[in-house]
C-alpha positions as CSV (number, residue, x, y, z in Angstrom):
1,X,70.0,-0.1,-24.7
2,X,70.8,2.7,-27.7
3,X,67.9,5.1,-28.3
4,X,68.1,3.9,-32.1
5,X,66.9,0.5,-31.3
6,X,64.3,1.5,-28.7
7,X,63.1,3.6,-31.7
8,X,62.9,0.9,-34.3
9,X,61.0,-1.2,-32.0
10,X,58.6,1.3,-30.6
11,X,58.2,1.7,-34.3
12,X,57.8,-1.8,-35.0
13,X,55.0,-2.0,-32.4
14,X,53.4,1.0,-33.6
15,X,53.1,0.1,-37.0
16,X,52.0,-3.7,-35.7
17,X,49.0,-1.6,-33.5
18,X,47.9,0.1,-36.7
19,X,48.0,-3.1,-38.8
20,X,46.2,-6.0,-38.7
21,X,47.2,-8.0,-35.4
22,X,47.6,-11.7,-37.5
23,X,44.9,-13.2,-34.1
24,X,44.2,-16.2,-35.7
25,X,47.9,-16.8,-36.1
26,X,49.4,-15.2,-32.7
27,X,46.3,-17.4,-31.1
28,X,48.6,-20.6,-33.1
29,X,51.7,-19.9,-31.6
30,X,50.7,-19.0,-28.3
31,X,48.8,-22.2,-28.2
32,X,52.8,-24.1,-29.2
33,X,54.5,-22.2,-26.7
34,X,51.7,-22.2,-23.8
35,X,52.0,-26.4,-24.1
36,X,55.9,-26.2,-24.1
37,X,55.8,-24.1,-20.8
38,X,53.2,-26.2,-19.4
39,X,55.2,-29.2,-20.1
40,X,58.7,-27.8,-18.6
41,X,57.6,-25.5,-15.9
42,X,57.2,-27.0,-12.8
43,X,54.2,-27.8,-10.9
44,X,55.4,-26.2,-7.6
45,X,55.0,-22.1,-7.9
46,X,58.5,-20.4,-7.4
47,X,58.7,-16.8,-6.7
48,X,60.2,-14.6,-9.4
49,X,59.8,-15.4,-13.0
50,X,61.4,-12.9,-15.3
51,X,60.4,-12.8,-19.4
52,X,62.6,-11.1,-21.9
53,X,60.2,-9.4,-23.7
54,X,56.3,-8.8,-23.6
55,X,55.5,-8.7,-27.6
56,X,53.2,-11.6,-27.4
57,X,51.7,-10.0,-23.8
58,X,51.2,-6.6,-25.7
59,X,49.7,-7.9,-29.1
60,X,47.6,-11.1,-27.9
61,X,46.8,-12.9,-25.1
62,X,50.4,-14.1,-24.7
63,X,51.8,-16.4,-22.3
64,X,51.3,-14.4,-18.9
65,X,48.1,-16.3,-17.6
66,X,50.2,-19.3,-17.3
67,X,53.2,-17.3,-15.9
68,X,51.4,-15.6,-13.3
69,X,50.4,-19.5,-12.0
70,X,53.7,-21.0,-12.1
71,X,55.1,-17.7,-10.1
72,X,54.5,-14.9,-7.3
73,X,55.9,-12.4,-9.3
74,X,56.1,-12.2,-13.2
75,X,59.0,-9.4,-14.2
76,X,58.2,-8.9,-18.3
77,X,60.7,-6.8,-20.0
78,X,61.0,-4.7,-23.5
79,X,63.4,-2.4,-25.5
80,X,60.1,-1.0,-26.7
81,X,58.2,1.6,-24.9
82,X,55.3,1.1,-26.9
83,X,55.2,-2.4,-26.2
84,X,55.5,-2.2,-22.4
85,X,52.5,0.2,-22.4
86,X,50.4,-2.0,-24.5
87,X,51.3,-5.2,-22.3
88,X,50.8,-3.1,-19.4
89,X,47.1,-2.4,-20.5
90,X,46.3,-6.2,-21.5
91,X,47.8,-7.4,-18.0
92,X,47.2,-4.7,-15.2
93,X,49.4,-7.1,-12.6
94,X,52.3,-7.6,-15.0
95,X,55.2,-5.7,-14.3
96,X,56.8,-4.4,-16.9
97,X,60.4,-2.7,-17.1
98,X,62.3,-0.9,-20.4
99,X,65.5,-3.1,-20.0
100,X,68.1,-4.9,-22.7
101,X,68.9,-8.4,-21.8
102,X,72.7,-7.1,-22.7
103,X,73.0,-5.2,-19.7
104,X,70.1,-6.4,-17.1
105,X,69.4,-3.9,-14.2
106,X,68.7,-6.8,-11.8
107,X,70.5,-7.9,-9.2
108,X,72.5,-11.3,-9.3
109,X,70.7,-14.4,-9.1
110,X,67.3,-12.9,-8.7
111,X,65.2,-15.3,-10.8
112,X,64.2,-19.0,-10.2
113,X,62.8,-18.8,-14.0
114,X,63.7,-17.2,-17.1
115,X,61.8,-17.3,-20.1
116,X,63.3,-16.3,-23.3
117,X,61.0,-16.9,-26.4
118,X,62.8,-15.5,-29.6
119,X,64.2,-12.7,-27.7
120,X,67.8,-13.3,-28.4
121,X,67.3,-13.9,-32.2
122,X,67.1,-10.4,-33.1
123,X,70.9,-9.3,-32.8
124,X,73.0,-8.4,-35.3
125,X,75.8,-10.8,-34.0
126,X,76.6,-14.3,-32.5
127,X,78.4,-12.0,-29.6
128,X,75.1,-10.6,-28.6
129,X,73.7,-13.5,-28.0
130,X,76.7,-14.7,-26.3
131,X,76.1,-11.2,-23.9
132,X,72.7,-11.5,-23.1
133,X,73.1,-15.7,-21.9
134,X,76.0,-14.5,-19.7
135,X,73.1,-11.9,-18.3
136,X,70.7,-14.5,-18.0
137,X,73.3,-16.1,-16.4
138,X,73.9,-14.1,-13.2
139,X,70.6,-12.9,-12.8
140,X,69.4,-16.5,-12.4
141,X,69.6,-18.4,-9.0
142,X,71.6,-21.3,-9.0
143,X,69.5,-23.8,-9.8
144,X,67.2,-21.9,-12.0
145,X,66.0,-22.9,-15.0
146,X,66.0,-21.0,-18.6
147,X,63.6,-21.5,-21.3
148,X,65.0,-20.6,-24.2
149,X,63.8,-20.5,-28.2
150,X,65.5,-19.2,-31.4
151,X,65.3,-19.1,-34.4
152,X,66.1,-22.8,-36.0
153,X,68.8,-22.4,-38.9
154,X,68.3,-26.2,-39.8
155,X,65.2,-25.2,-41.1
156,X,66.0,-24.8,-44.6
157,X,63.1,-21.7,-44.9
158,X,64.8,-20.3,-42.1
159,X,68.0,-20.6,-43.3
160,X,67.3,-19.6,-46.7
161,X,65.5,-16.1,-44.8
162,X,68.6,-15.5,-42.8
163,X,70.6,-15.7,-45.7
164,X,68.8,-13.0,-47.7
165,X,69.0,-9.5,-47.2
166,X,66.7,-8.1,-44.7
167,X,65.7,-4.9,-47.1
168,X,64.7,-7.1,-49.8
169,X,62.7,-9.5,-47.4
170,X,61.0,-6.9,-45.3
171,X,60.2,-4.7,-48.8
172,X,58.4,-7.9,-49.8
173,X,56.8,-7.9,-46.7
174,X,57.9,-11.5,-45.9
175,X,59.3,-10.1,-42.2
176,X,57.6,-7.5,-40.4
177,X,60.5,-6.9,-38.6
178,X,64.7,-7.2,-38.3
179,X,65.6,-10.8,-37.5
180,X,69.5,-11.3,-36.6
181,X,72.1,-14.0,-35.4
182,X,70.8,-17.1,-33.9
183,X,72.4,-20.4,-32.8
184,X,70.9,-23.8,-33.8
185,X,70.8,-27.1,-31.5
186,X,74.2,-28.0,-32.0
187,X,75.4,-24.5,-30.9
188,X,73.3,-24.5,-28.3
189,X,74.3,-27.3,-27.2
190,X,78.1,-26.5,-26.8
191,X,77.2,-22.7,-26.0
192,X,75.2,-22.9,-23.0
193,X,77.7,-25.1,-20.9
194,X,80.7,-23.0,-22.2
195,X,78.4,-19.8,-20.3
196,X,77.7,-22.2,-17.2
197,X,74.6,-23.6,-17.9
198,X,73.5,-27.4,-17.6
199,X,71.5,-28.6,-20.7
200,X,68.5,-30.5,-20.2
201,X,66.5,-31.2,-22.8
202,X,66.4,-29.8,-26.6
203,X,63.1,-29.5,-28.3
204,X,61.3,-28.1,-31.4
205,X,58.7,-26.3,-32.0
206,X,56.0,-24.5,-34.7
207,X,56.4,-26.9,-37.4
208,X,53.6,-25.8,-39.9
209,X,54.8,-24.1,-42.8
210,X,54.7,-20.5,-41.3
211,X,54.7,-18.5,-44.9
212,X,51.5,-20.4,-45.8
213,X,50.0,-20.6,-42.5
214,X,50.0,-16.6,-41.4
215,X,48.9,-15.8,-45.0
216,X,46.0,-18.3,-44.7
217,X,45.3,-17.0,-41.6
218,X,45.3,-13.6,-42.1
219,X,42.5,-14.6,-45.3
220,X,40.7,-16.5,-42.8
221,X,40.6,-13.5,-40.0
222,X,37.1,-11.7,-40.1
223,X,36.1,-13.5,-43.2
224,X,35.3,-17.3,-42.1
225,X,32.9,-18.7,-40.0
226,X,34.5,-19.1,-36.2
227,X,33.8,-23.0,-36.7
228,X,36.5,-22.7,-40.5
229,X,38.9,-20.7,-38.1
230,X,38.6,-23.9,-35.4
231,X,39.5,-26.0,-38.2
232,X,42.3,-24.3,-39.4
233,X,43.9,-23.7,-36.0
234,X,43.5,-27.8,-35.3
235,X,44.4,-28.8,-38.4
236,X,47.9,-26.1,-37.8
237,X,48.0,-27.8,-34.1
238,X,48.4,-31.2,-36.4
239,X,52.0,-30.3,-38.0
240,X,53.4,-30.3,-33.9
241,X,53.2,-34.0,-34.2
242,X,56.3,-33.5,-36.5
243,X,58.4,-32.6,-33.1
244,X,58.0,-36.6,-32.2
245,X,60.0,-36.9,-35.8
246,X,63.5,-37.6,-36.0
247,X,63.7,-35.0,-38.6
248,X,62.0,-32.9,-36.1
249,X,64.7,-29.8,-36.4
250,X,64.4,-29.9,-39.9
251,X,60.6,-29.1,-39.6
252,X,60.5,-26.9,-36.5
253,X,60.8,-22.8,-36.6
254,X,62.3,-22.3,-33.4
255,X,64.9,-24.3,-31.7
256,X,63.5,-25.0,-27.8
257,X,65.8,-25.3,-24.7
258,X,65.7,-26.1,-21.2
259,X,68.6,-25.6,-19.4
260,X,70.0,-24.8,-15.5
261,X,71.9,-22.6,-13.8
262,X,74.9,-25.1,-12.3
């Protein structure tokens, strides 16, 4: 990893600490991607599970007390400092390591797992992205499963936000933070096998209309009764209906993956 992206991210989750965490809304997603996990993982507890990066450990909850069921050992990883040392103090048993998934300092084919959520959408390039799944690649057992979201171009808002200069976007606050390449389901689809995985299944997921939903939410925080902040987060749990759709990766903010190591 370069010093000058550890930096912008430390400062990313520096400036996130300071700000107003957006719970109500981080409580949202972690509720979408806790199901999806719940739904793919499997029932039978393997022994190393490895997550590419800890932001939703180190700001929220985040996904680890469903991690830490499904494995012996959950391996988090971060290009930030400041976000390792915040997970670290949220989740005393996670273990958390400063590594890039472009160069991985794990041995080959140490994980059964690998969990990936919109990790890899934050590169400047398709190449990147391209690196880090040939990573994921060898450090994953034959056999082993990868869990995978990015950032859905179909969705016309993300589209439209990828196409747009990230200056102009993050001066009007409408990112927090740089988003990059990413790869919809069709490149998925013909990525992954080209690297040596197997596709399994191709999902969707977050299908509320995210601009309005974190600004309501963050109206909502410390203001409403917690019975109106109930209501919002089920009537928000409501759009995920839309993944049953078939204009499902129209709706949804993050393509969903589950694919295997042949």
């Amino acid at each position: 990893m370069s010093n000058e992206e550890s930096h912008y991210w430390d400062t990313v989750a520096e400036a996130w600490g300071k700000a107003h965490p957006q719970t109500l809304w981080r409580a949202h997603s972690n509720a979408v991607h806790l199901q999806l996990l719940a739904r793919w993982l499997s029932e039978d507890r393997v022994k190393y599970l490895l997550k590419t990066d800890v932001f939703e450990e180190a700001c929220s909850e985040g996904l680890y007390s469903l991690l830490a069921l499904k494995a012996e050992y959950v391996v988090g990883m971060d290009l930030s400092g400041s976000t390792l040392s915040s997970a670290r103090t949220r989740h005393a048993s996670l273990c958390a390591v400063g590594a890039d998934t472009r160069r991985l300092p794990f041995a080959d084919r140490t994980f059964d797992v690998i969990v990936s959520t919109s990790t890899l959408d934050h590169f400047r390039s398709h190449s990147e992205i391209v690196t880090s799944l040939q990573e994921l690649l060898r450090v994953l057992r034959p056999g082993g499963q990868l869990l995978l979201t990015l950032d859905n171009p179909v969705n016309p808002l993300v589209g439209l936000r990828n196409a747009l200069p990230f200056g102009l976007l993050h001066r009007l606050r409408i990112v927090p933070y740089y988003v990059g390449a990413t790869c919809g389901p069709r490149g998925l689809r013909r990525l992954l096998p080209q690297v040596g995985f197997e596709v399994l299944e191709v999902s969707t997921v977050l299908h509320c209309p995210r601009v309005f939903a974190v600004a309501t939410a963050g109206m909502l925080e410390g203001r409403a009764a917690r019975e109106t902040q109930k209501r919002f987060l089920g009537l928000l749990a409501a759009f995920e209906r839309l993944a049953r759709w078939p204009t499902h990766f129209v709706t949804g903010y993050f393509v969903a993956v589950r694919a295997r190591r042949r």
